[in-house]
VOGU-3710 file (C-alpha; in Angstrom, 3 decimals, decimal comma):
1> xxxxxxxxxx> 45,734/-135,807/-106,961  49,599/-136,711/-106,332  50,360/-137,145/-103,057  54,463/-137,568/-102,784  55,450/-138,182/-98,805  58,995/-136,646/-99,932  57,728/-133,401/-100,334  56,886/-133,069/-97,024  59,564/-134,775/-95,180  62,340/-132,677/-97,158
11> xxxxxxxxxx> 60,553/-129,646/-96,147  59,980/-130,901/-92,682  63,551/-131,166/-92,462  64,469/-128,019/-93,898  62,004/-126,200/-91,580  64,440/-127,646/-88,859  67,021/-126,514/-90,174  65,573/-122,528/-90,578  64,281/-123,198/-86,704  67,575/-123,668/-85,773
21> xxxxxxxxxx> 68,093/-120,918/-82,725  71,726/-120,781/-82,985  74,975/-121,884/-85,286  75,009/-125,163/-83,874  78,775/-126,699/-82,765  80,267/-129,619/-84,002  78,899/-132,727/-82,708  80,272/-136,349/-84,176  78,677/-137,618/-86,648  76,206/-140,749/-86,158
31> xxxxxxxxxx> 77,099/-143,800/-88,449  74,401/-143,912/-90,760  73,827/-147,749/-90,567  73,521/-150,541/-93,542  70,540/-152,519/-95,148  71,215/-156,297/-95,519  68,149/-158,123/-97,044  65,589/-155,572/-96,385  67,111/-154,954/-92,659  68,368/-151,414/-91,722
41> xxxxxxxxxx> 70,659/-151,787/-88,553  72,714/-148,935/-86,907  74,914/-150,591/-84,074  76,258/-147,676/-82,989  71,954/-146,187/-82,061  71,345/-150,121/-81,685  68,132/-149,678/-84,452  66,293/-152,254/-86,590  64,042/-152,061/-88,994  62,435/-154,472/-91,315
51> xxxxxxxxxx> 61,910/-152,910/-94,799  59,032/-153,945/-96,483  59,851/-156,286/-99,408  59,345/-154,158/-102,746  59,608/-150,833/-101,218  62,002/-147,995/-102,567  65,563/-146,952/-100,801  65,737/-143,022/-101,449  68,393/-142,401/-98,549  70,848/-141,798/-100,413
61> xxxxxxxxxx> 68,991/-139,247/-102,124  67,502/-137,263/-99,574  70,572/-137,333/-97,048  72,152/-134,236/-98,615  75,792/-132,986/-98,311  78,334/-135,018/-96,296  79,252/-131,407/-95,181  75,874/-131,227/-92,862  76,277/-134,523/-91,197  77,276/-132,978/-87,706
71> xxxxxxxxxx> 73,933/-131,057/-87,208  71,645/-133,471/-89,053  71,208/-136,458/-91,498  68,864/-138,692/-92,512  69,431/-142,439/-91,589  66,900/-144,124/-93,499  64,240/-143,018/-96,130  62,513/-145,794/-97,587  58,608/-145,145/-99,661  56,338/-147,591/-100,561
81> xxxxxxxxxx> 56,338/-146,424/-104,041  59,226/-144,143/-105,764  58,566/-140,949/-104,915  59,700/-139,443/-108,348  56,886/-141,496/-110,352  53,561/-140,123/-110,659  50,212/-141,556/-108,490  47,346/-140,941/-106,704  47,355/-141,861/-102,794  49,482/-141,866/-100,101
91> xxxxxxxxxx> 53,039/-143,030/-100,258  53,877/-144,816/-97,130  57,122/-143,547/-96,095  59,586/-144,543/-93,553  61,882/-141,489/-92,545  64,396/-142,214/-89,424  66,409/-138,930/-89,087  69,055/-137,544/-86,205  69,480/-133,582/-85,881  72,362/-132,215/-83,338
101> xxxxxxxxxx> 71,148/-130,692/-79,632  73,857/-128,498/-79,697  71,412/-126,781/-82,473  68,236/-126,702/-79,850  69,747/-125,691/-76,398  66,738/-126,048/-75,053  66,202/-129,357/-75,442  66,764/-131,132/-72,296  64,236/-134,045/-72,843  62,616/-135,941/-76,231
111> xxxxxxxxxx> 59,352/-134,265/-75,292  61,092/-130,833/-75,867  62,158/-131,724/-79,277  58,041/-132,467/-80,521  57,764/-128,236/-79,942  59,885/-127,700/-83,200  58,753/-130,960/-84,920  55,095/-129,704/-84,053  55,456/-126,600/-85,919  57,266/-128,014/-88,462
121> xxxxxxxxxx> 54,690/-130,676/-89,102  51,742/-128,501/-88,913  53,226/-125,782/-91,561  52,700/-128,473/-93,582  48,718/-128,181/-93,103  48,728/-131,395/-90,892  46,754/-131,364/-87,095  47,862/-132,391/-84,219  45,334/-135,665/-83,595  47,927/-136,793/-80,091
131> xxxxxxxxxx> 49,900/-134,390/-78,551  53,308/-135,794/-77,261  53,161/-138,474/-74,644  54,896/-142,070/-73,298  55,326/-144,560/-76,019  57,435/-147,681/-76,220  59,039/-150,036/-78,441  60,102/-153,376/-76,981  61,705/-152,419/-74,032  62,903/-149,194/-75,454
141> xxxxxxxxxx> 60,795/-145,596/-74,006  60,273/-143,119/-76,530  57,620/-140,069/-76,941  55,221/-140,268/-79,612  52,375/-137,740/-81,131  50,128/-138,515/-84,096  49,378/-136,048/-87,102  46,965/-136,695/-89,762  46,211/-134,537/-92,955  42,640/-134,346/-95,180
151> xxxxxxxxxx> 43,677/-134,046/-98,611  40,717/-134,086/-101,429  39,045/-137,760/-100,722  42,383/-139,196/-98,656  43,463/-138,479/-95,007  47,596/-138,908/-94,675  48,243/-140,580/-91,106  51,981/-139,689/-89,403  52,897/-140,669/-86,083  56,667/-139,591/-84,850
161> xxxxxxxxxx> 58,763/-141,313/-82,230  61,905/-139,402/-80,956  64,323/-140,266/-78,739  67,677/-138,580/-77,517  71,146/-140,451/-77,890  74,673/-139,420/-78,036  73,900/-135,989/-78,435  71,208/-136,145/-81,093  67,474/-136,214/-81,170  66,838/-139,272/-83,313
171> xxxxxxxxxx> 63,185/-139,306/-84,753  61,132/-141,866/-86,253  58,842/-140,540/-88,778  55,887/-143,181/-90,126  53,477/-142,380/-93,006  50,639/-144,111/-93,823  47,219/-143,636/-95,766  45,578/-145,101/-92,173  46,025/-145,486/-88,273  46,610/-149,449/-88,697
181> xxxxxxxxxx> 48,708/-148,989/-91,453  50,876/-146,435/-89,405  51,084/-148,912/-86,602  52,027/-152,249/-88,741  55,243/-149,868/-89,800  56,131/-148,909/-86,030  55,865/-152,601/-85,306  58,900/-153,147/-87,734  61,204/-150,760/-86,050  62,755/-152,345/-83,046
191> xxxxxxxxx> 66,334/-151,977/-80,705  68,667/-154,265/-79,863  72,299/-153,697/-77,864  74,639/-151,026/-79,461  77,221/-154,338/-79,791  74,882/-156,817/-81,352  71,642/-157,420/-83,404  70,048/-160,678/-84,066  68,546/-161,333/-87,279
//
């Protein structure tokens, strides 16, 4: 059976976008960061992550019109395997993706953002395994919840980590075909000062 993680975080996204409780106002639009030898850093959201050597860059592809950048954009999509190219399994997906508050007024805290993301997620057959709760990375306090998905003889793992900064929720979506994979990928993401990353 093909199993293509794209599917379901383009749809994921776009169910955001449908949820959206009001025409959102014009926030400024987040840099989208660089990747320099397999490192994605965004300075101005002070994110790393190490990209696996030998996985696929489809940001580009999936970050839509320029046009849509002040209510949402994807940051970073990088897949295990190309998406586009047939195969059984999971493709282990890295998704890091900001959407505008001024779209979700009543989103005060990260934990309020995981309501939308929940339903999202689980329109996409997946179950809740951890609701949202504390999580951090380094020094760096996020909320986390875990997701997982039977399909035919595999089980698709996702855990997503959002946090809130300058006026976007900013999530961090890991796929994986199991737990330990899911958490050797959220122990490449990492944050460093908004002025200066080491390498």
């Amino acid at each position: 059976m093909r199993i293509f993680a794209v599917f379901f975080l383009l749809c994921t996204l776009a169910v955001f976008a449908q949820q959206s409780p009001k025409q959102p106002k014009a926030t400024a639009p987040l840099a989208n960061g660089s990747v320099t030898d397999s490192l994605y850093h965004n300075p101005q959201l002070g994110i790393i992550f190490r990209i696996i050597q030998g996985w696929v860059d489809r940001t580009e592809q999936t970050r839509g019109s320029p046009d849509n950048s002040s209510t949402g954009q994807v940051l970073l999509a990088v897949f295990e395997h190309p998406p586009e190219v047939k195969d059984e399994g999971i493709n282990s997906a890295v998704i890091i993706a900001a959407e505008s508050l001024s779209a979700y007024p009543d989103v005060k805290t990260a934990a309020d953002y995981f309501e939308p993301l929940t339903e999202a997620v689980t329109a996409q057959g997946f179950k809740v395994v951890n609701g949202p709760y504390q999580a951090s990375v380094g020094a760096k306090a996020l909320v986390r919840s875990d997701f997982n998905k039977e399909i035919s003889t595999f089980t698709m793992h996702q855990s997503s980590l959002v946090m809130l900064s300058k006026g976007y929720a900013v999530s961090f979506t890991f796929l994986g075909s199991s737990e330990d994979e899911v958490e050797h990928l959220i122990e490449r993401l990492s944050f460093a000062s908004t002025t200066s990353v080491k390498h």
